[in-house]
Biopython code that builds the backbone (N, CA, C, O; Angstrom):
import numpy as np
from Bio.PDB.StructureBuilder import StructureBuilder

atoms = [
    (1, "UNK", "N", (128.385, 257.591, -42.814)),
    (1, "UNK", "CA", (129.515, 258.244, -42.221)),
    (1, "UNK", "C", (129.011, 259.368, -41.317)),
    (1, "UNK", "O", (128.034, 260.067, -41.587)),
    (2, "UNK", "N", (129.672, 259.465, -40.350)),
    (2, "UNK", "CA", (129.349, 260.168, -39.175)),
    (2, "UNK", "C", (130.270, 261.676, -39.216)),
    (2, "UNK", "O", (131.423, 261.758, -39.639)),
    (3, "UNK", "N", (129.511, 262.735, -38.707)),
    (3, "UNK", "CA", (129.774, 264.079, -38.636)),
    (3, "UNK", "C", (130.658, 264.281, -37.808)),
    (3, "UNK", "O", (130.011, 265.171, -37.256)),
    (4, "UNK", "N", (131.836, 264.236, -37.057)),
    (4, "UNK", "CA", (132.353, 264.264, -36.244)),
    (4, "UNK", "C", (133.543, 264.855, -36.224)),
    (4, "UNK", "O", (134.349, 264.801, -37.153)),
    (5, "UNK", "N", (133.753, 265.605, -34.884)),
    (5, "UNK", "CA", (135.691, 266.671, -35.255)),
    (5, "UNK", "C", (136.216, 265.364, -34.445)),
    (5, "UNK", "O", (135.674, 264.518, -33.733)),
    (6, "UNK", "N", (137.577, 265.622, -34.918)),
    (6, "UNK", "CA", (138.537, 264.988, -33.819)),
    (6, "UNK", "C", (139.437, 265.888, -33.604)),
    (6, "UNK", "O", (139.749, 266.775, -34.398)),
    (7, "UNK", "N", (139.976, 265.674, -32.334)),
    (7, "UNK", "CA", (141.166, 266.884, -31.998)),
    (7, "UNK", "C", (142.466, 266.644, -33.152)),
    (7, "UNK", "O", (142.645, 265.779, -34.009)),
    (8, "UNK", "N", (143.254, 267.831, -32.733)),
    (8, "UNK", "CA", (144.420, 267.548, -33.910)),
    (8, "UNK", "C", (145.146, 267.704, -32.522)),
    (8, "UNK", "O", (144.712, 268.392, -31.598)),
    (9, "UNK", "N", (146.548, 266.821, -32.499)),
    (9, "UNK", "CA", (147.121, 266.893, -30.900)),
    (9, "UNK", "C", (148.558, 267.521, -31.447)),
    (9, "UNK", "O", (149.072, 266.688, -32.194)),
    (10, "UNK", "N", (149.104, 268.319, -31.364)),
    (10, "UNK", "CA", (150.558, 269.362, -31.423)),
    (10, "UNK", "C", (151.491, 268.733, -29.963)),
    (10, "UNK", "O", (151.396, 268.738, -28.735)),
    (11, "UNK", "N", (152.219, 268.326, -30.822)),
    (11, "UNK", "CA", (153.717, 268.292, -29.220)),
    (11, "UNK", "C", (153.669, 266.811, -28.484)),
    (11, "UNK", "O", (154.559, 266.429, -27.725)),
    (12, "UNK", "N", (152.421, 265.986, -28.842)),
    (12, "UNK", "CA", (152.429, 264.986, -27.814)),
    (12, "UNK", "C", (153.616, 263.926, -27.512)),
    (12, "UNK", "O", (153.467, 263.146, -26.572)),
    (13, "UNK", "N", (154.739, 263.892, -28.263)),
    (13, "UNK", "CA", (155.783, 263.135, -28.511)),
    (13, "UNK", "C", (156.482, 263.324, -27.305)),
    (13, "UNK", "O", (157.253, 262.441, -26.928)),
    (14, "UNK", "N", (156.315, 264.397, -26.617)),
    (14, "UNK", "CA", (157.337, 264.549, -25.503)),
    (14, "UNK", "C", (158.291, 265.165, -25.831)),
    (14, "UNK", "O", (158.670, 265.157, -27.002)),
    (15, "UNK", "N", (159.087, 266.045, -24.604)),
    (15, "UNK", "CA", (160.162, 266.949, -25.290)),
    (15, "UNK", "C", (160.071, 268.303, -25.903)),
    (15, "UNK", "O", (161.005, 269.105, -25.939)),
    (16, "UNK", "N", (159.024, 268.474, -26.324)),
    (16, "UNK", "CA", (158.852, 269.264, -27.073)),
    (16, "UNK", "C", (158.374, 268.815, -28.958)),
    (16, "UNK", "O", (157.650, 269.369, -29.786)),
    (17, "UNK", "N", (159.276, 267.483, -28.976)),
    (17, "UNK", "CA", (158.482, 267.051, -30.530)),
    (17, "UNK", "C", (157.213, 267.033, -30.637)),
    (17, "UNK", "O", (156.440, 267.166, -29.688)),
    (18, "UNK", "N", (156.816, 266.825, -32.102)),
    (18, "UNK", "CA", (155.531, 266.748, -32.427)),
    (18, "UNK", "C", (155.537, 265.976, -33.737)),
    (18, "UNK", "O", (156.617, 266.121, -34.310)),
    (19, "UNK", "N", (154.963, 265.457, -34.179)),
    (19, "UNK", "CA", (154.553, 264.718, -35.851)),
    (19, "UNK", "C", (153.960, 265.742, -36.876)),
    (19, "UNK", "O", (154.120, 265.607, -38.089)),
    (20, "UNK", "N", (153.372, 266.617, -36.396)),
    (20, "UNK", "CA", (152.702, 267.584, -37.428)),
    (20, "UNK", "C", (153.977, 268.922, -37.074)),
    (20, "UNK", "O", (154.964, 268.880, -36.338)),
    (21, "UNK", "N", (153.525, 269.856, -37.802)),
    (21, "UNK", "CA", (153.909, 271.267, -38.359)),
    (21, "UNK", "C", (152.634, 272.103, -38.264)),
    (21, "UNK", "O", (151.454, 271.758, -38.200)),
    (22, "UNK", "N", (153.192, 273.247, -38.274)),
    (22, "UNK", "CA", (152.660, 274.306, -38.331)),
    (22, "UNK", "C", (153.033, 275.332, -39.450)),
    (22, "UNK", "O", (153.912, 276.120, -39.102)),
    (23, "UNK", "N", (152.552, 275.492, -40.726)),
    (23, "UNK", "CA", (152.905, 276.044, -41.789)),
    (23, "UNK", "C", (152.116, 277.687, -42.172)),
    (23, "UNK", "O", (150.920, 277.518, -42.406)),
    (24, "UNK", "N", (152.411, 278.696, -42.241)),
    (24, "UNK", "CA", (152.160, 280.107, -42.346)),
    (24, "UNK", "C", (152.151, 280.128, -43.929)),
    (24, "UNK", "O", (152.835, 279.301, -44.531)),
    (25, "UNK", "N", (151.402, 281.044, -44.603)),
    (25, "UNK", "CA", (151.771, 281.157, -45.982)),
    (25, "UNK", "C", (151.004, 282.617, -46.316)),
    (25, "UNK", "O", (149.812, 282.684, -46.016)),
    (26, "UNK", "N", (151.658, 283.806, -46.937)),
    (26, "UNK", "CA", (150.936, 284.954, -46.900)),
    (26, "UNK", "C", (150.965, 284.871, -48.759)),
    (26, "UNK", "O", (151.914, 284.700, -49.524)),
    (27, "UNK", "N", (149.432, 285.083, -49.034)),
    (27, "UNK", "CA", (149.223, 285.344, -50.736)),
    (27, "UNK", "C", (148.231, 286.728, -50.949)),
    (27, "UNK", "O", (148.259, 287.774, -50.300)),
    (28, "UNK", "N", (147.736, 286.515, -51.592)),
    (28, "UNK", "CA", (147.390, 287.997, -52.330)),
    (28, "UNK", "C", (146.131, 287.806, -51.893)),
    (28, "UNK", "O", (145.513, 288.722, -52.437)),
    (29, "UNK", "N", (145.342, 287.165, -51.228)),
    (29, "UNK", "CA", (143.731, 287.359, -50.792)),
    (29, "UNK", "C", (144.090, 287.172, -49.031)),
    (29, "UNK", "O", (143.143, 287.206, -48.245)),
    (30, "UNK", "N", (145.548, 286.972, -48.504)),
    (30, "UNK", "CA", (145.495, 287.504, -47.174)),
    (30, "UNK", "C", (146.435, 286.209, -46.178)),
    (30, "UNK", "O", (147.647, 286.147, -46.388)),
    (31, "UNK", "N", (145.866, 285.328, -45.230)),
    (31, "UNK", "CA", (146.904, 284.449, -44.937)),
    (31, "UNK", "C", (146.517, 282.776, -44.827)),
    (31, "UNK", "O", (145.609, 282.295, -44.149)),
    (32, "UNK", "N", (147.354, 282.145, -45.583)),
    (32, "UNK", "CA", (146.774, 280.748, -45.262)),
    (32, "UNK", "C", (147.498, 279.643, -44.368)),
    (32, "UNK", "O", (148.431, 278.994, -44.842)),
    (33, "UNK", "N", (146.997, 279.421, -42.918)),
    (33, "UNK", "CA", (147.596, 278.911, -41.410)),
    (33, "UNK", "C", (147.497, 277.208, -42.090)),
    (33, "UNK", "O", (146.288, 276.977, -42.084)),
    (34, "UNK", "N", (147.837, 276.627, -42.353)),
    (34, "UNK", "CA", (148.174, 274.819, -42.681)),
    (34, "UNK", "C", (148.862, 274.117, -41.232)),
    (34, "UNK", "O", (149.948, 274.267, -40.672)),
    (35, "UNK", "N", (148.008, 273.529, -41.029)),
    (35, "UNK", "CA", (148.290, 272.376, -39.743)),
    (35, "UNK", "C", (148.256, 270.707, -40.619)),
    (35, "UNK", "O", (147.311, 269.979, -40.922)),
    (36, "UNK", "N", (149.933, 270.554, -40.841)),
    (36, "UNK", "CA", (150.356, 269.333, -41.433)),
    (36, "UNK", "C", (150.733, 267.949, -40.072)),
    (36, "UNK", "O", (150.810, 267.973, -38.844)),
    (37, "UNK", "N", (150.879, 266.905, -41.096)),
    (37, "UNK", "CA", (151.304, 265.550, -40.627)),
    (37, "UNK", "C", (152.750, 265.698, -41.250)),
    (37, "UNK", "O", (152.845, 266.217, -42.362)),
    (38, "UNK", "N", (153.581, 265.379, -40.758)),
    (38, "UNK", "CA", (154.696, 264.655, -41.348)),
    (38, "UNK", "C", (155.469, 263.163, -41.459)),
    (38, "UNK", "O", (155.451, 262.300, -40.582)),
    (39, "UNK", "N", (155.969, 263.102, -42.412)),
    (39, "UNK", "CA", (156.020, 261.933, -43.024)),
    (39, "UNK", "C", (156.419, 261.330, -41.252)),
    (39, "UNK", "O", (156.446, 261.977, -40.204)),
    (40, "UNK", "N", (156.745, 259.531, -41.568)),
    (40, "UNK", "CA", (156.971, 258.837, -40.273)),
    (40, "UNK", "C", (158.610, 259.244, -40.416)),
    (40, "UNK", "O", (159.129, 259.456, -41.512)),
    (41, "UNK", "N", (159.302, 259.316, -39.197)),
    (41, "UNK", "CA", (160.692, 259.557, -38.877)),
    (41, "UNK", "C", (160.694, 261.306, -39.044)),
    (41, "UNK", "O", (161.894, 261.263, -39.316)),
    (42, "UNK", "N", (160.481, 262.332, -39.092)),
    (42, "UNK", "CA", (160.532, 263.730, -39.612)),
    (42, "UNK", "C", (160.044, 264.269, -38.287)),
    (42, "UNK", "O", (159.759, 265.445, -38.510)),
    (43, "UNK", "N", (159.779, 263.954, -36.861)),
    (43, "UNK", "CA", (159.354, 264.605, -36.012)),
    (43, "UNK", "C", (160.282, 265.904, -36.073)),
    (43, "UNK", "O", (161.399, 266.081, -36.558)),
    (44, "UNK", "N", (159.298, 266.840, -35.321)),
    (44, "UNK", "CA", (160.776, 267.906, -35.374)),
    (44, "UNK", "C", (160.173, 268.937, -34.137)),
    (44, "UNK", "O", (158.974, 269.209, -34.194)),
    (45, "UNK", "N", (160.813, 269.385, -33.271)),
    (45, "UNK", "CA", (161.047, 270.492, -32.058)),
    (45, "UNK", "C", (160.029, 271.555, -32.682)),
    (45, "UNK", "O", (159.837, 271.593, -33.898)),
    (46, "UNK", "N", (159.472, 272.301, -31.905)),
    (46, "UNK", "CA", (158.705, 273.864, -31.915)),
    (46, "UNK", "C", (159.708, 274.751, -32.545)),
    (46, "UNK", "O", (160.844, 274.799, -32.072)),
    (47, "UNK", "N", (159.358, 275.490, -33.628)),
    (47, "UNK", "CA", (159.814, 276.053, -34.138)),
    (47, "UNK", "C", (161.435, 275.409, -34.946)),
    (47, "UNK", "O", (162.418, 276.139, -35.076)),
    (48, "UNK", "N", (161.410, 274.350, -35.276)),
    (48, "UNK", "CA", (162.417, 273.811, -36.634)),
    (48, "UNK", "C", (162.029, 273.796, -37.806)),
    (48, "UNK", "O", (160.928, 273.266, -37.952)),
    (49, "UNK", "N", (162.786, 274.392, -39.220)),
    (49, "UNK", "CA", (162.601, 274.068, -40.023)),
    (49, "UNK", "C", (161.653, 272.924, -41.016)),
    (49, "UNK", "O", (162.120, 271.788, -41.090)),
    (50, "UNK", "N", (160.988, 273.072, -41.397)),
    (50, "UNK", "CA", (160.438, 271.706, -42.319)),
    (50, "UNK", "C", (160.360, 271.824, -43.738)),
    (50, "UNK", "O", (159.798, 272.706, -44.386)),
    (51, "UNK", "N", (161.121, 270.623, -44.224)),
    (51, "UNK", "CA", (160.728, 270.682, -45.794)),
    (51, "UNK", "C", (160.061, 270.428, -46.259)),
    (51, "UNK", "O", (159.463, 269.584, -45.592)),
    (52, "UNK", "N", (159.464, 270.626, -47.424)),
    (52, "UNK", "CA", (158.005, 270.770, -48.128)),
    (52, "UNK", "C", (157.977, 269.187, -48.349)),
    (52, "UNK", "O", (156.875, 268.637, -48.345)),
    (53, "UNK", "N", (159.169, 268.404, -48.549)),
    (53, "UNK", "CA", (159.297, 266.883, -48.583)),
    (53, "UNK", "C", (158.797, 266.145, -47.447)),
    (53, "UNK", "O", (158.128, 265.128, -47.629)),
    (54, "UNK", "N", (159.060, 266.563, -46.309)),
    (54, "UNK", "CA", (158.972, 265.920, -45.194)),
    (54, "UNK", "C", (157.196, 265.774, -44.958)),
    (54, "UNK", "O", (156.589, 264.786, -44.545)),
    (55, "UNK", "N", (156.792, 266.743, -45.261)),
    (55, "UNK", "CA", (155.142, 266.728, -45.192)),
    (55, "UNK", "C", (154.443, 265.725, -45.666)),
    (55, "UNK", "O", (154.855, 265.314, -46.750)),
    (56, "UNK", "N", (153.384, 265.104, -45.164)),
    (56, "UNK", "CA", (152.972, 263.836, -45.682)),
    (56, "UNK", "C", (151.469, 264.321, -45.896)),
    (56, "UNK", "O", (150.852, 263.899, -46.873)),
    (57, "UNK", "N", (150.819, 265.276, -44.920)),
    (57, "UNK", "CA", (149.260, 265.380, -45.670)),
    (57, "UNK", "C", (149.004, 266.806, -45.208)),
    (57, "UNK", "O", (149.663, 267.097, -44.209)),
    (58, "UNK", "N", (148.085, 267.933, -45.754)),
    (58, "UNK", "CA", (147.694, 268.541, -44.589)),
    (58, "UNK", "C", (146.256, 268.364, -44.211)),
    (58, "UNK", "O", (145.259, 268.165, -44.906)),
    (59, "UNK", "N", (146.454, 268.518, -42.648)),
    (59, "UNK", "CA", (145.001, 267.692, -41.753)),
    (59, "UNK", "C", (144.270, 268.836, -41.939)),
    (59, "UNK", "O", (143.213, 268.567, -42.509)),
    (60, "UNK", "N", (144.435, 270.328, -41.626)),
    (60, "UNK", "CA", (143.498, 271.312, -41.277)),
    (60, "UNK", "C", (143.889, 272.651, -41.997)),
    (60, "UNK", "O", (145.012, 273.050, -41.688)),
    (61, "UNK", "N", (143.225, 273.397, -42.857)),
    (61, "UNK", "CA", (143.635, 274.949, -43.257)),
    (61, "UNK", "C", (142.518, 275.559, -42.955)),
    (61, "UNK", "O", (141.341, 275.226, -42.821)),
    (62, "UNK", "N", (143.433, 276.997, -42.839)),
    (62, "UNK", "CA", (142.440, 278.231, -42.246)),
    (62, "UNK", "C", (143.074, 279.304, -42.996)),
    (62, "UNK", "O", (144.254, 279.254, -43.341)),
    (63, "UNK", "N", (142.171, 280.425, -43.287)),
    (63, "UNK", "CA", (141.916, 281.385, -44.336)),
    (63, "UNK", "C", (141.825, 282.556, -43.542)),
    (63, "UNK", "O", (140.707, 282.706, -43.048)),
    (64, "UNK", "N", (142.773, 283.554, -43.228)),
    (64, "UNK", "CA", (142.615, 284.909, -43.007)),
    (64, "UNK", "C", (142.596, 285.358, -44.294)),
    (64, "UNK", "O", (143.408, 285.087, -45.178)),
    (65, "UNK", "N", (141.180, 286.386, -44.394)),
    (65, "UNK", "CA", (141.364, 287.338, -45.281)),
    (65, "UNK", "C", (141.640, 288.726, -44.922)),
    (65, "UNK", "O", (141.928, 289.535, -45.803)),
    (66, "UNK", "N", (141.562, 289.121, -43.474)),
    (66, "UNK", "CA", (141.839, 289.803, -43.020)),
    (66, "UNK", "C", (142.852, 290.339, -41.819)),
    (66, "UNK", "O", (142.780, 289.494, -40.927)),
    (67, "UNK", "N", (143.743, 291.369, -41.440)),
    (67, "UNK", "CA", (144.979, 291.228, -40.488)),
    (67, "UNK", "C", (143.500, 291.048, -39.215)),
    (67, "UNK", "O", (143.709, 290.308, -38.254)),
    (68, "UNK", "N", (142.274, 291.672, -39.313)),
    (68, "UNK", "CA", (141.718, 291.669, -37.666)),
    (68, "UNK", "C", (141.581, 290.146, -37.389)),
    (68, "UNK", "O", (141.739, 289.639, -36.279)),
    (69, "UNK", "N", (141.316, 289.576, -38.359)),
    (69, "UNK", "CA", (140.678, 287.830, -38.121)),
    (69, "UNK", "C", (142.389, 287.127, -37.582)),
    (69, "UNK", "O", (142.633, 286.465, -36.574)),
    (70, "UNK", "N", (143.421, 287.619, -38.774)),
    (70, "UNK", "CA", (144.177, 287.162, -38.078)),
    (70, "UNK", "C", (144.926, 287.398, -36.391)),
    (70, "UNK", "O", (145.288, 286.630, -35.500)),
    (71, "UNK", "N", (144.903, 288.741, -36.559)),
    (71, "UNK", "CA", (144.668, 289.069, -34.770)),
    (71, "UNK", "C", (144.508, 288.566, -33.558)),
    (71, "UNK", "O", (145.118, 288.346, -32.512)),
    (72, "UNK", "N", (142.718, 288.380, -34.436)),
    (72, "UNK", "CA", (141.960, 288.396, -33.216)),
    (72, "UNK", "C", (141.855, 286.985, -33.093)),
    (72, "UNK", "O", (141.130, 286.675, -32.147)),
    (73, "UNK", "N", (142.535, 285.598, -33.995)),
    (73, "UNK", "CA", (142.908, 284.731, -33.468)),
    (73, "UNK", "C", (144.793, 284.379, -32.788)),
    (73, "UNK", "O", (145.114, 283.543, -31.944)),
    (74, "UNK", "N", (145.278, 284.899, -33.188)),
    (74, "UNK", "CA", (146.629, 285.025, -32.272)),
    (74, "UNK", "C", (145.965, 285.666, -31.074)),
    (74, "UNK", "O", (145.750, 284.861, -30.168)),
    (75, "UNK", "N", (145.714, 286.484, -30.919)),
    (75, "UNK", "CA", (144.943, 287.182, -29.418)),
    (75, "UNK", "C", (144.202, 285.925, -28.787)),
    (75, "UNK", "O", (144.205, 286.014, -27.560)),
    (76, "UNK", "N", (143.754, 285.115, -29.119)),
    (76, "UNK", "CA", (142.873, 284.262, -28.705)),
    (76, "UNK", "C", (143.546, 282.465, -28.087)),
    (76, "UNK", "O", (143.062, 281.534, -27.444)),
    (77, "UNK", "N", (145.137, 282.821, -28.875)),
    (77, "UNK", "CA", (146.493, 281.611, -28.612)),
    (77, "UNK", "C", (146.647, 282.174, -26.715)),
    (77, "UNK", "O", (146.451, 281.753, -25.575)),
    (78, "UNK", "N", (147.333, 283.893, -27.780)),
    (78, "UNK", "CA", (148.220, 283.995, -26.635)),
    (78, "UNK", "C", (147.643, 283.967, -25.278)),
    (78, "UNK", "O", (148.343, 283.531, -24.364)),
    (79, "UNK", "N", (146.295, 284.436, -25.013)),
    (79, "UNK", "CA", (145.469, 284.635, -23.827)),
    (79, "UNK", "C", (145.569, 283.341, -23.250)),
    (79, "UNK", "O", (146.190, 283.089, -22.217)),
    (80, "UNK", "N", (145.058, 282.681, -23.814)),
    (80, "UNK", "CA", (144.813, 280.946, -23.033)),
    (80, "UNK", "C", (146.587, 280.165, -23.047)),
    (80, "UNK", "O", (146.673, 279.066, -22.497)),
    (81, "UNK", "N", (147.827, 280.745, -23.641)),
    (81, "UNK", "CA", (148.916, 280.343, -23.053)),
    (81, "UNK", "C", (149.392, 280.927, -22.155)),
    (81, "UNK", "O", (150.260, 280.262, -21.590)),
    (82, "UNK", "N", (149.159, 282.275, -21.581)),
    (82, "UNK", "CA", (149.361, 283.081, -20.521)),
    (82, "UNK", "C", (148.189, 282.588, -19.551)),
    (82, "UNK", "O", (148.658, 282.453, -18.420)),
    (83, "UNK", "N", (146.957, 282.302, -19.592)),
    (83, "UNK", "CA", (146.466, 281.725, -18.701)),
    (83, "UNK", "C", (146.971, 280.127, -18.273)),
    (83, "UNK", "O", (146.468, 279.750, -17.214)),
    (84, "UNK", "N", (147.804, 279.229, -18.877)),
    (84, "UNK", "CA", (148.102, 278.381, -19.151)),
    (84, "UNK", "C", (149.362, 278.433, -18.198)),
    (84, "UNK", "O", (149.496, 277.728, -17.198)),
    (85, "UNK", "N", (150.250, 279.356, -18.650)),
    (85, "UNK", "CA", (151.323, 279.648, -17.698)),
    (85, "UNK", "C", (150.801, 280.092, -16.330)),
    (85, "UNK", "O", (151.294, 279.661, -15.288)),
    (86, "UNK", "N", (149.940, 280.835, -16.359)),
    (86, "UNK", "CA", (149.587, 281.449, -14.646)),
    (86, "UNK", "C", (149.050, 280.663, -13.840)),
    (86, "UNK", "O", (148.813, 280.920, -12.660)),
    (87, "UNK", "N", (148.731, 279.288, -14.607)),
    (87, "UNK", "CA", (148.104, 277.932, -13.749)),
    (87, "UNK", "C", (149.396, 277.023, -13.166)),
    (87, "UNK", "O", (149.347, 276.005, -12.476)),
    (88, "UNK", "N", (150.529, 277.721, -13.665)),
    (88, "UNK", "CA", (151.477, 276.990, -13.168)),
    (88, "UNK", "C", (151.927, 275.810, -13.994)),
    (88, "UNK", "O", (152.783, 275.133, -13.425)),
    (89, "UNK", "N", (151.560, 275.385, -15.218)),
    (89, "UNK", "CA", (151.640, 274.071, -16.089)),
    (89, "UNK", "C", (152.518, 274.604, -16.639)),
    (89, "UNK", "O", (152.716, 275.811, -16.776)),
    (90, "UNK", "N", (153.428, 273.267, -17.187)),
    (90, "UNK", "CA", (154.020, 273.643, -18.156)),
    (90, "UNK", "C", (154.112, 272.988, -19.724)),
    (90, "UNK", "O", (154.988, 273.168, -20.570)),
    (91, "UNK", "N", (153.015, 272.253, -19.785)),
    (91, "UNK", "CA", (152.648, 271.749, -20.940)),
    (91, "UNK", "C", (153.165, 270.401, -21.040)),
    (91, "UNK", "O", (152.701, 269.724, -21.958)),
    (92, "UNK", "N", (153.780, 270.026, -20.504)),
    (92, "UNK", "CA", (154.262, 268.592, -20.409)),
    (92, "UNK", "C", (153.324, 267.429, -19.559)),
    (92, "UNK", "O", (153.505, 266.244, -19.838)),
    (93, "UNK", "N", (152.438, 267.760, -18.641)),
    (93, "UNK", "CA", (151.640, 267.290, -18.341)),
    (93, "UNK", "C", (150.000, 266.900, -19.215)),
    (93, "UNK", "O", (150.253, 266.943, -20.419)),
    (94, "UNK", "N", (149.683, 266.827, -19.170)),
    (94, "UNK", "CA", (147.908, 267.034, -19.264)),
    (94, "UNK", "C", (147.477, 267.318, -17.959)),
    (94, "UNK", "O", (147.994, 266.983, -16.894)),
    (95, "UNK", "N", (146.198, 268.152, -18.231)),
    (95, "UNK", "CA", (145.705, 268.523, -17.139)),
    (95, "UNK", "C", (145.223, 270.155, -17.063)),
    (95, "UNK", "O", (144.728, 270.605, -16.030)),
]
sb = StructureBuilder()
sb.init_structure("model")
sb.init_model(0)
sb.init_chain("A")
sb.init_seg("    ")
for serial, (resi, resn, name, xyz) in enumerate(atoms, 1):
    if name == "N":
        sb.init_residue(resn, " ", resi, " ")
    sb.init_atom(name, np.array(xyz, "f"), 0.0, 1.0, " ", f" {name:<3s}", serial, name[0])
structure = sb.get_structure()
């Protein structure tokens, strides 16, 4: 078996849907970011609700133990979507 990432793709459905989620969770050692699949039929818009049912696996977690880590990766979204916007895209393309 081979070492290899694959991308995780957010939104590609068009519209704005997507198949996965984006799940936040704050506990007592700091914050845990969950990038889920959802079940087949459960697509859902940027920023809709999801039930803990609808979830079918999660693909990727990440561990802030700290507010700078968490920060200094939101700092690191928003920069490249404001550069993103100043290119004139609007995400519906590739490119």
């Amino acid at each position: 078996m081979s070492n290899r990432n694959y991308p995780i793709i957010i939104g590609h459905l068009g519209e704005g849907r997507s198949d996965k989620c984006i799940v936040a969770v704050k506990n007592d050692s700091g914050v845990t970011v969950l990038i889920c699949r959802l079940k087949d039929g459960a697509e859902r818009h940027s920023g809709e609700d999801v039930a803990a049912g609808e979830i079918q696996s999660v693909i990727a977690e990440m561990r802030f133990c700290r507010k700078e880590s968490l920060r200094a990766f939101i700092g690191a979204l928003q920069r490249i979507s404001d550069e993103w916007g100043e290119a004139g895209q609007d995400g519906h393309e590739p490119g």
